[in-house]
C-alpha positions, 0 to 999 in steps of 0.5 A: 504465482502469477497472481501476485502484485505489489505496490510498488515506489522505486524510489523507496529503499523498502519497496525496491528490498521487498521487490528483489526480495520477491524476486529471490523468492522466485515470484514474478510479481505484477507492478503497480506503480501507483504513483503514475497510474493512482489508485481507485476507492476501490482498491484502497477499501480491497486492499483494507479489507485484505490487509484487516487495517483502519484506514490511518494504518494504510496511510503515511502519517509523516507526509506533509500532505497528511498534515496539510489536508488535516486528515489527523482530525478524529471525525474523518470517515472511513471514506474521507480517508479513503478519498484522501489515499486516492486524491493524493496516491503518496499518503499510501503506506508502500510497499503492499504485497497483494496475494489473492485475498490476502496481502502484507505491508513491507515494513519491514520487507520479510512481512510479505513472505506470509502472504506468498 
């Protein structure tokens, strides 16, 4: 189970749930704490690719920078969006299990015991 990863915030109850809940479920999984250390376009397109989600589905639509960087317009690409998780690491949904080809968003917590 060592190949399991989730990204992680520590500050946000629903990620330190799905953390302890992964842990009580006796996976020791590899921390990405993607706030310090960011995430590549590559990433972002494996983790929507795994997840079988549109990039909107992958972001945090109430983040005021959603807002600001107007990424609600409808003409935005897939790569824009794309651009915009990994130019501002906040706007990614957390917290996401990633178990080989397959991961799970958090939310709530119990959706990543599909994926272990």
């Amino acid at each position: 189970m060592s190949n399991i990863s989730i990204y992680h915030n520590p500050r946000c109850s629903k990620s330190r749930q799905t953390l302890q809940l992964l842990i009580d479920n006796d996976v020791k999984p590899t921390i990405i704490e993607y706030l310090k250390v960011g995430v590549s376009s590559e990433e972002v397109h494996q983790l929507l690719a795994k997840l079988d989600i549109k990039p909107r589905e992958l972001m945090r639509l109430k983040e005021v920078e959603y807002k600001e960087q107007g990424l609600n317009n409808v003409d935005l690409s897939v790569q824009d969006l794309v651009d915009a998780i990994v130019a501002t690491p906040k706007l990614l949904e957390r917290p996401i299990v990633v178990n080989g080809d397959k991961a799970a968003i958090g939310r709530p917590p119990e959706l990543v015991l599909e994926v272990i």
